[in-house]
LUMKOL-170187 format. One record per residue: z, y, x of N, C-alpha, C in turn; residue in three letters. Coordinates in steps of 0.1 Angstrom, whole numbers, plus 5000, padded with zeros to 4 digits. Layout:
// LUMKOL-170187
ZYXZYXZYXala;...
//
This chain:
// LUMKOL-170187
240048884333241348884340241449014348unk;240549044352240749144362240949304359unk;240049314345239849414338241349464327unk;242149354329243749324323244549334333unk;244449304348245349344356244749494361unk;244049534359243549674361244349754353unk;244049704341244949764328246049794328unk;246749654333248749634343248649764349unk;248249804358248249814369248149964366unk;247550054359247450174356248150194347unk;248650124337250450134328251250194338unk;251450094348252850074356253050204363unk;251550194371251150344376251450504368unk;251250454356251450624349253150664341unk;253650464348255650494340256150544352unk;255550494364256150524376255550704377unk;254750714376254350874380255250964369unk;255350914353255850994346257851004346unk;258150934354259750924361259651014370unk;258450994379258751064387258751244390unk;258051264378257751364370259251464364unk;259951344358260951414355262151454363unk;262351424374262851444384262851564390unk;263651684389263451824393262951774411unk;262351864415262151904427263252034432unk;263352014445264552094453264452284445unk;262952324449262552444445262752454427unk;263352374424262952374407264652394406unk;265252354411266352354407267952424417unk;269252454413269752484417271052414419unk;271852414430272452314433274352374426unk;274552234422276452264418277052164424unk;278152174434279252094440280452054430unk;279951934428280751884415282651834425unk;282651864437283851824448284851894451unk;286051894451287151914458286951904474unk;287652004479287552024490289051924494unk;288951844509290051754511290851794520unk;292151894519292851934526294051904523unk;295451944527296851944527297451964512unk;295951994499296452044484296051894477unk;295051814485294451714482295451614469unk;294851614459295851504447295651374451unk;296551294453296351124454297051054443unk;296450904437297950874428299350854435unk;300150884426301750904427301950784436unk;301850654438302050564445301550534461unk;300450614464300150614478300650654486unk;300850544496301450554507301150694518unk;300450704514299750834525298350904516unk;298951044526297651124519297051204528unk;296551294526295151334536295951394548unk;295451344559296151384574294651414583unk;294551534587293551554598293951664610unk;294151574617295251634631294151654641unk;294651734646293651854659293651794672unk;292251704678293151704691291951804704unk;291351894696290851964707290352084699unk;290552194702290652334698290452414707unk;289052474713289052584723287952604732unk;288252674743286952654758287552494761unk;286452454766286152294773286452314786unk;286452424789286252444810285052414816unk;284152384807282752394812281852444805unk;282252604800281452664793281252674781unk;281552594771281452644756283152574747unk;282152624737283352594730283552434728unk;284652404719284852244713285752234706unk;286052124694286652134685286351984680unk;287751944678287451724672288751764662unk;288651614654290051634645290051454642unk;290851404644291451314640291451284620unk;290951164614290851184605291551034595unk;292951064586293250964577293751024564unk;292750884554292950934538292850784534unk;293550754524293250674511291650674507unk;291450564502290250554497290150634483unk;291350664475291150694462291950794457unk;291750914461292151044463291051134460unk;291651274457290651354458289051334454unk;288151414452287051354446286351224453unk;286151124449286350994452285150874442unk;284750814447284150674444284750564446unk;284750504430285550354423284050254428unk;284350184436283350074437283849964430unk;282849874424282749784412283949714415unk;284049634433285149584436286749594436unk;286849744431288049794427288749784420unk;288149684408288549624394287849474392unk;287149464401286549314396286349244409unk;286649114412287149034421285448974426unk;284449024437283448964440282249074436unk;282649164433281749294427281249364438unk;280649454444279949554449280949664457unk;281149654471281549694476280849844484unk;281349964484280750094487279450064493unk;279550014504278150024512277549944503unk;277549844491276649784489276049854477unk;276249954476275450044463274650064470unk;273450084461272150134463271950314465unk;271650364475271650504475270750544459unk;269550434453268750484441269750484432unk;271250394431271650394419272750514417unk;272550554427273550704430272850844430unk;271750814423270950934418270650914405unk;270750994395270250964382270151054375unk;269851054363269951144355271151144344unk;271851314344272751344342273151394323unk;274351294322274651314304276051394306unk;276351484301277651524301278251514286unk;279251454287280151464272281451564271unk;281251634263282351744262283151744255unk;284651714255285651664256286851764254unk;286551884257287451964261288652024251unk;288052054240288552084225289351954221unk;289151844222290051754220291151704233unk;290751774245291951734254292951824253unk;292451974249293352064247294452044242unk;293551954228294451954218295851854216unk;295551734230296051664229295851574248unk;296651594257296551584264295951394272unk;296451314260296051214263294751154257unk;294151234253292951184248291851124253unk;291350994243290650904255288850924245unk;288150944257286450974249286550804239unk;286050864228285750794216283950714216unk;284150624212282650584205281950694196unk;282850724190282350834177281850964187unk;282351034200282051104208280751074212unk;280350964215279150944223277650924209unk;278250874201277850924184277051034183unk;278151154181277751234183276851294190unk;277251254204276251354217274851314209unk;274351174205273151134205272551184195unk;273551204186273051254171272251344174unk;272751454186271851554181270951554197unk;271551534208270351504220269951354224unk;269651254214268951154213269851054223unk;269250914219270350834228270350804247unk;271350734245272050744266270750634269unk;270350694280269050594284269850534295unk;269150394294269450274307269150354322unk;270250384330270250484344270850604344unk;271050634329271950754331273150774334unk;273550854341274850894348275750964337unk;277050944332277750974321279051034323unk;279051164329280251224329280851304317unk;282251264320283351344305283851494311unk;283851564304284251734308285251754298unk;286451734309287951804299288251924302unk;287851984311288252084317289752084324unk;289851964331291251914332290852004351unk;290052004354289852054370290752174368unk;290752254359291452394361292952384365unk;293152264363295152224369294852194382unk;293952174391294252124404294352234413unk;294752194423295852104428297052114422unk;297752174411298952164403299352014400unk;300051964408300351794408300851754392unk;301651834389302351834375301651864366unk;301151964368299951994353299051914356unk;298051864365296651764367297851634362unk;298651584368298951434368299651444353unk;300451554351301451524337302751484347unk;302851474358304451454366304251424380unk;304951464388304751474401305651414413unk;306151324402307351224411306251184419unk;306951144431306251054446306650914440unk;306050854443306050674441306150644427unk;306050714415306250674403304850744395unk;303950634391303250644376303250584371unk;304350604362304650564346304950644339unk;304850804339304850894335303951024337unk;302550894339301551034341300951054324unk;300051204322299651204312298151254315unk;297151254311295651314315294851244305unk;293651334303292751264292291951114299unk;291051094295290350974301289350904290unk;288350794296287550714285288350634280unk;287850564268288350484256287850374263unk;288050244257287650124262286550094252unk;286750124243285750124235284250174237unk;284250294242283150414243282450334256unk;283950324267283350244281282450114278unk;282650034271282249894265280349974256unk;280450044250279050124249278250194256unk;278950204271278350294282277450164285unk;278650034287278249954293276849874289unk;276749864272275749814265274349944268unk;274550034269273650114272272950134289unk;273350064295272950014305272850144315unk;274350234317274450314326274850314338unk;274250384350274250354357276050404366unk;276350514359277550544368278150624358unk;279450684359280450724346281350804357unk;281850914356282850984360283651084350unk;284551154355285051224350286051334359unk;286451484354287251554357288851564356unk;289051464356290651374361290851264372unk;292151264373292451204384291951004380unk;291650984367291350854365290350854354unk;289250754349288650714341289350684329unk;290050604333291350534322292250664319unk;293050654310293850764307295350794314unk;296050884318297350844325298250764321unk;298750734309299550654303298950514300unk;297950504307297150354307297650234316unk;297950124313298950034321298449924321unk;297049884318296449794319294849814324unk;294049924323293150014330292049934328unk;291949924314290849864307289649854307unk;289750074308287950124314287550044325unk;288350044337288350034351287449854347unk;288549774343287849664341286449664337unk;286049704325285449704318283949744327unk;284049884333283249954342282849844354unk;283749794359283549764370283149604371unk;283349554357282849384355281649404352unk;281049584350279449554349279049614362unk;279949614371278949664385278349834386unk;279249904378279250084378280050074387unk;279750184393280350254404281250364394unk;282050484394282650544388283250654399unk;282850824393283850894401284451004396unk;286351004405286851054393287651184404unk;288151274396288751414399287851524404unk;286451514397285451584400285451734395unk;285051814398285251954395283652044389unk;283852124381282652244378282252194368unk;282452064360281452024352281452154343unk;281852204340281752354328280352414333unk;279852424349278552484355277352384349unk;277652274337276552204339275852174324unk;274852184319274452174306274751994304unk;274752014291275251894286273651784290unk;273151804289271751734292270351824306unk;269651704310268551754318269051784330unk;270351784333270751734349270751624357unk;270751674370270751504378272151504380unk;272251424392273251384402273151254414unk;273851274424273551304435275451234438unk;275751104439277051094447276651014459unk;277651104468277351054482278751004489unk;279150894482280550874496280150784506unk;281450824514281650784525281350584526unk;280250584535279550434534280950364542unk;281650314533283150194543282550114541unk;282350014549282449894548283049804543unk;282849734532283849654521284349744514unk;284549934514284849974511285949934492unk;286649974483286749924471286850074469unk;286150164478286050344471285950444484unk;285950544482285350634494285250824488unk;285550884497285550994493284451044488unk;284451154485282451114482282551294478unk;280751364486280351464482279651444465unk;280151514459278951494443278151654439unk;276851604442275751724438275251694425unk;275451794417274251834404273051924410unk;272251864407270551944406270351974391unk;270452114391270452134376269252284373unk;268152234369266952294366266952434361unk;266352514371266452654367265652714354unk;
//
């Protein structure tokens, strides 16, 4: 018995040391800001009531020697580069603070999309896409992070070209690429840990029932969407790194997103 949990015991030891192996170190790698910066250009959906407000209320000398500077801060949860928590589509799901900071690090799959969004503005990633990716860089491992690259970031802040229309209070005439429900439903069997994309939604603009969103978020994925640079990032052997804003109950949160992407 003892000579078999010894045996355990140095397995476990050499899956944990060889994870942890693959894991760039700071010095090994270089960093890409996969984020939108949140100012006055900031995209929100067409229906929110309010959008990014950060008012001044101290600017200058203090009168006791240095300087000072505060700002006042209100946003939507789901704006600008942003995290979809599970609860945002599924009733009893996983609310921002309740993610795991581990499950917000992972290793990074990129699907490249771009040539078909071009071609066609509403185009939703396919099963046969994710097919592909594997065909030739082997299959999506349980933990990996699965971002889609349309190159849709190059319209922002352009409300009309990013959204497809820029009426205030109306989307029913947005247009943008997005996941399939299909592909999403394969993410989900492959046991991923998070899914974003370089649009203002997962789902596609002309989507009216937000199928991904379900789908994503009844398996307890977090998701984040209107992300930027993915073009700086090889299709495979990256991490990532999403950090939003810890709300409480949150159903989403602004969020910094880092790639560590190996020199």
């Amino acid at each position: 018995m003892r000579t078999f949990l010894g045996t355990v015991f140095l397995s476990i030891s050499a899956i944990v040391a060889a994870t942890a192996q693959e894991a760039p170190r700071l010095d090994e790698v270089s960093l890409v800001d996969l984020s939108h910066s949140y100012d006055q250009n900031t995209l929100f959906w067409p229906t929110s009531p309010i959008a990014f407000e950060h008012n001044q209320l101290a600017y200058g000398p203090s009168g006791n020697g240095y300087f000072y500077s505060a700002y006042t801060l209100k946003t939507p949860e789901h704006g600008g580069t942003h995290l979809d928590a599970p609860i945002h589509f599924s009733e009893g799901a996983k609310t921002v603070e309740q993610l795991a900071v581990n499950d917000l690090y992972a290793p990074l799959v990129i699907l490249d999309v771009t040539a078909q969004a071009n071609a066609n503005r509403d185009y939703r990633l396919a099963a046969s896409d994710i097919e592909a990716y594997e065909a030739v860089h082997g299959p999506i491992k349980p933990g990996d992070a699965v971002l889609v690259r349309t190159g849709w970031s190059q319209h922002w802040p352009d409300a009309k070209a990013y959204l497809g229309d820029d009426t205030k209070g109306d989307a029913s005439n947005l247009s943008f690429p997005g996941f399939g429900a299909e592909a999403a439903k394969m993410l989900v069997a492959r046991k991923t840990a998070m899914i974003g994309i370089d649009t203002a939604s997962i789902d596609y603009g002309k989507s009216k029932d937000f199928a991904v969103h379900v789908v994503i978020a009844g398996a307890n994925i977090p998701a984040l969407e209107n992300l930027t640079n993915l073009g700086s990032l090889p299709v495979t052997g990256a991490y990532i790194l999403a950090a939003p804003m810890k709300i409480g109950g949150g159903s989403g949160a602004p969020a910094r997103v880092i790639a560590f992407v190996k020199q």
